[in-house]
C-alpha positions as CSV (number, residue, x, y, z in Angstrom):
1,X,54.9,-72.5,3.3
2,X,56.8,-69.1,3.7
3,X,56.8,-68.8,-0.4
4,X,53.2,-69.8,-0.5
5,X,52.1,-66.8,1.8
6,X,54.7,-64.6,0.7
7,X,52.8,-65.5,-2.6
8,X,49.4,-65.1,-0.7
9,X,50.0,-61.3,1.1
10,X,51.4,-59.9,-2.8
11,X,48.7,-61.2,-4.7
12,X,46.4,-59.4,-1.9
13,X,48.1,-56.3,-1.9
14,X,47.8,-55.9,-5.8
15,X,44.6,-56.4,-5.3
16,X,43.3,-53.6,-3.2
17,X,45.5,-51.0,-5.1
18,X,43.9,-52.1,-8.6
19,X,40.7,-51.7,-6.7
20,X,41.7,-48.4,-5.3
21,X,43.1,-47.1,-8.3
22,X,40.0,-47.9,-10.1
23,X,37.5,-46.4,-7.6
24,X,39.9,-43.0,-7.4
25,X,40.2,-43.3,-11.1
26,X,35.8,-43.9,-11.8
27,X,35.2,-40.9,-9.1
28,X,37.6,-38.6,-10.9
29,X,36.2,-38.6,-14.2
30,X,31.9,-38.7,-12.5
31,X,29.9,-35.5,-13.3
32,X,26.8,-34.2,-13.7
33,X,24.8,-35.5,-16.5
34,X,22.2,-33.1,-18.8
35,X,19.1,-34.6,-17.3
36,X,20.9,-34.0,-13.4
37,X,21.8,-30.4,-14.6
38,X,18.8,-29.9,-16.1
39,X,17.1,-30.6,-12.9
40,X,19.1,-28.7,-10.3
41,X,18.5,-25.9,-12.8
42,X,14.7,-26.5,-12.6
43,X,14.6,-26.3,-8.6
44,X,16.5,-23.9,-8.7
45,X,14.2,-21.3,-11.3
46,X,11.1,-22.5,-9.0
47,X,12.6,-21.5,-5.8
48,X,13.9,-17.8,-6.9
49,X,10.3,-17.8,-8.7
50,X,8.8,-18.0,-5.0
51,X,11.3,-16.1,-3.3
52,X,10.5,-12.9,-5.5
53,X,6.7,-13.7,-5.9
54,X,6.2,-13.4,-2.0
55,X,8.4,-10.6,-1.8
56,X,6.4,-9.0,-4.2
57,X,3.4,-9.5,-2.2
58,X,5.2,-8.6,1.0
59,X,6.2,-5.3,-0.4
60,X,2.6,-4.8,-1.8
61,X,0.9,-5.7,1.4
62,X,3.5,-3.8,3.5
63,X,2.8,-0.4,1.5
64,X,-0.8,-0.9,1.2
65,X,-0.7,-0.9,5.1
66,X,1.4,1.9,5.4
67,X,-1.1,3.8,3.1
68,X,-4.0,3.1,5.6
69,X,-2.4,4.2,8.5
70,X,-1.5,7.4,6.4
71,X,-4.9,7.8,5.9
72,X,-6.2,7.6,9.6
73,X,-3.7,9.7,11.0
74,X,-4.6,12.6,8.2
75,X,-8.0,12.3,9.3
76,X,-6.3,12.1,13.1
77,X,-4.5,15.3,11.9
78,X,-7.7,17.0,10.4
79,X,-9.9,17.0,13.9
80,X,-7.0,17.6,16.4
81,X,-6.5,21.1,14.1
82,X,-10.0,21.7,14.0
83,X,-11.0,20.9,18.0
84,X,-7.6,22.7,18.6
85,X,-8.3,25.4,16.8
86,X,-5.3,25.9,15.2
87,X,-4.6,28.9,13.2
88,X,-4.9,29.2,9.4
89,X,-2.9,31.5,7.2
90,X,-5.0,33.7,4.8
91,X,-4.0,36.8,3.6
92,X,-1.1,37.5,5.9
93,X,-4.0,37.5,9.0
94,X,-4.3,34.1,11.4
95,X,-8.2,32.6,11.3
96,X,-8.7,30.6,14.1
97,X,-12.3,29.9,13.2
98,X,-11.8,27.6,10.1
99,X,-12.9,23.9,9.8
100,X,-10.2,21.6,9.1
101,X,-11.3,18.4,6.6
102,X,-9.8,15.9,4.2
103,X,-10.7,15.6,0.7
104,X,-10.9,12.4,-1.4
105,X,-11.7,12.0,-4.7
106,X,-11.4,9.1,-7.0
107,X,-10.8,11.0,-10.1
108,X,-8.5,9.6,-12.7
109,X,-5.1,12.1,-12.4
110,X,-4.5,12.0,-15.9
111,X,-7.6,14.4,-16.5
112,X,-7.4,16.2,-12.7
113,X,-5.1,18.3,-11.3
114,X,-3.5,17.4,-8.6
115,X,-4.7,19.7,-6.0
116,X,-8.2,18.9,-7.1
117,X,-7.7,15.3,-5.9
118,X,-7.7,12.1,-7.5
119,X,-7.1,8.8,-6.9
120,X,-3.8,9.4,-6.3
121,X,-3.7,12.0,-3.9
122,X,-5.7,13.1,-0.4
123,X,-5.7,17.1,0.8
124,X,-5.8,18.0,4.6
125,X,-7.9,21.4,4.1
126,X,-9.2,24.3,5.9
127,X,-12.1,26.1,5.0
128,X,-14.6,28.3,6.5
129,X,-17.7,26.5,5.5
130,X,-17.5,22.2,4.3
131,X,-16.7,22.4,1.0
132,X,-13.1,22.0,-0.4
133,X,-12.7,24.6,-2.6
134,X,-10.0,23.9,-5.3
135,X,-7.0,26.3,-5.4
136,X,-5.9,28.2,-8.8
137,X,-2.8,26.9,-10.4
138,X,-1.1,23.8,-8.7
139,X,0.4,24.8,-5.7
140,X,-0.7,23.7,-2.3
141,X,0.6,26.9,-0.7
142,X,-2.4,28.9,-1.3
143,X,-6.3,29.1,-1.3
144,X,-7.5,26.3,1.1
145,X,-5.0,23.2,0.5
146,X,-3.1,23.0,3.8
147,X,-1.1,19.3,2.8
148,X,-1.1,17.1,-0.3
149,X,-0.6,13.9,0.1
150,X,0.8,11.3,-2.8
151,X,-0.5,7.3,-2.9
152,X,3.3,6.1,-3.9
153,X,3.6,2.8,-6.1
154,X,0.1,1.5,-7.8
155,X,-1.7,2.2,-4.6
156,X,-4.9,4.2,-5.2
157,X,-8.5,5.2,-4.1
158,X,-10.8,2.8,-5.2
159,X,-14.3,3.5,-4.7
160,X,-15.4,5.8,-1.9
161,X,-19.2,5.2,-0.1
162,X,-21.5,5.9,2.2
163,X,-23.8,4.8,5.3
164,X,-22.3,1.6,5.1
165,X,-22.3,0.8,1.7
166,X,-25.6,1.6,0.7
167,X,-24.7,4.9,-2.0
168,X,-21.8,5.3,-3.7
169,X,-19.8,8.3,-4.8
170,X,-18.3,8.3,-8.0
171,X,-16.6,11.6,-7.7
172,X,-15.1,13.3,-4.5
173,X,-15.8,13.5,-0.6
174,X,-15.0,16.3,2.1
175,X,-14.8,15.1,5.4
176,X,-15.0,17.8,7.9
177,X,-14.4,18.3,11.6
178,X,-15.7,21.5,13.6
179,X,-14.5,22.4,16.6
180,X,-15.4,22.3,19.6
181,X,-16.7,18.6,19.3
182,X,-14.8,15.9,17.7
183,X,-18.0,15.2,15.0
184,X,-17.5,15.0,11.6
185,X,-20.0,16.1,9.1
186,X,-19.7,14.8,5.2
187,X,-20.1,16.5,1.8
188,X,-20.8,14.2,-1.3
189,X,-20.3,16.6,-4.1
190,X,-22.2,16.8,-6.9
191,X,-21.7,19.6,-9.2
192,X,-20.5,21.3,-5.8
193,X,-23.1,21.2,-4.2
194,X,-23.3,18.8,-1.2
195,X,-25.8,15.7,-1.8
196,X,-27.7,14.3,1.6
197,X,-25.5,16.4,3.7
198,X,-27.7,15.8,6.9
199,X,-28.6,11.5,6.1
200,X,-24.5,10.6,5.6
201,X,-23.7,9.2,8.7
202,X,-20.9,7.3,7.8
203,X,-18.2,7.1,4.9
204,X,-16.2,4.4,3.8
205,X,-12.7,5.0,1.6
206,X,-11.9,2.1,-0.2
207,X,-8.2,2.3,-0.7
208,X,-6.2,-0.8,-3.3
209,X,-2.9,-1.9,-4.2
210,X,-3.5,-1.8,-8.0
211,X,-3.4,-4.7,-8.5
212,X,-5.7,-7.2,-11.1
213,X,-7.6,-10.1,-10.1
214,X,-6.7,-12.3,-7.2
215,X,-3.4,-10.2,-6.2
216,X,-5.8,-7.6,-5.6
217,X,-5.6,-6.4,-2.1
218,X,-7.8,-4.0,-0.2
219,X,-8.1,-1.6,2.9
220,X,-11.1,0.1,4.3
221,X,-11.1,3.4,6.2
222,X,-14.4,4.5,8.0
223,X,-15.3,7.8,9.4
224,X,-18.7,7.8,11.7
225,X,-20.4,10.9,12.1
226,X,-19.3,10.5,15.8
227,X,-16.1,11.1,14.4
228,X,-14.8,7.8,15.7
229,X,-12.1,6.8,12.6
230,X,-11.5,3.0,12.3
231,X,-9.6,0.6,9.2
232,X,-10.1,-2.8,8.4
């Protein structure tokens, strides 16, 4: 009886380490096969794929937004100089009579200079009547250009209209404030001469990230005649 489980407790320990030498053995040489890699390799393409996509977009969106508020707080700039009354270099004398404006234009840079505004740049101005008058040479330093400001990335001035859409302006706009009120009067130029100067009661700069088709993104900024500025 002794022998027989002797016998019995050998045969079962042979057993279990045959069985564990074969599981340690299969588990040591498992790996991944081409379809498996293939597949992990797949996920993995799709997920860095979005991951760059939205931050794309989030970067896009993000400067875009910056641009607007740029935008509003030039305009900000523009009427607290003018209502102010803040003095304006000319000549090595201080005029303290000037307007103060901001000039858009939606010219294409490569055949504008910069100072003359494009769709890639803005000018806070001052100027004793509403017209921006364009400085010789390209510096920003002299005539009427008091700041330049630069759309950075693919951001640029799309389209630029009027009394709430109705007439568009294919060229430039000067938006003026005079002081002592906060109002803002308009000049759509046409060969420098202001068009419906006293029927503009609103302007709208459309303002874009570049962009083509549906990853085109847009921002509004609208100046009343009240001068109340708002973006959307």
């Amino acid at each position: 009886m002794n022998f027989n489980l002797n016998k019995i407790i050998k045969n079962k320990l042979s057993f279990f380490r045959n069985k564990l030498h074969h599981t340690n053995d299969r588990f040591s040489h498992k790996g991944l096969t081409l379809i498996e890699l293939m597949v992990v390799v797949s996920i993995f393409i799709i997920i860095s794929g979005m991951v760059i996509l939205n931050g794309t977009d989030f970067k896009s969106n993000t400067s875009l937004e910056n641009l607007t508020n740029d935008i509003a707080l030039a305009l900000r700039k523009a009427q607290g100089y003018a209502i102010g009354a803040r003095g304006f270099e000319s000549n090595g004398d201080k005029i303290f009579t000037n307007k103060y404006g901001i000039h858009f234009s939606t010219a294409d840079l490569n055949s504008n200079n910069k100072i003359s505004g494009s769709n890639k740049y803005f000018i806070l101005f001052s100027s004793s009547d509403e017209i921006y008058d364009v400085p010789l040479g390209n510096d920003c330093s002299t005539g009427e250009c008091v700041e330049l400001f630069n759309l950075t990335g693919l951001n640029k001035i799309k389209s630029i209209s009027y009394n709430n859409g109705s007439s568009y302006n294919a060229e430039s706009m000067d938006i003026t404030f005079t002081r002592p009120g906060a109002e803002a009067t308009f000049c759509y130029k046409v060969s420098n001469i202001c068009k419906d100067k006293d029927t503009i009661s609103s302007v709208s700069i459309v303002i874009s990230n570049g962009r083509v088709g549906n990853a085109e993104k847009t921002r509004i900024i609208t100046v009343q005649s009240t001068g109340q500025i708002s973006t959307n």
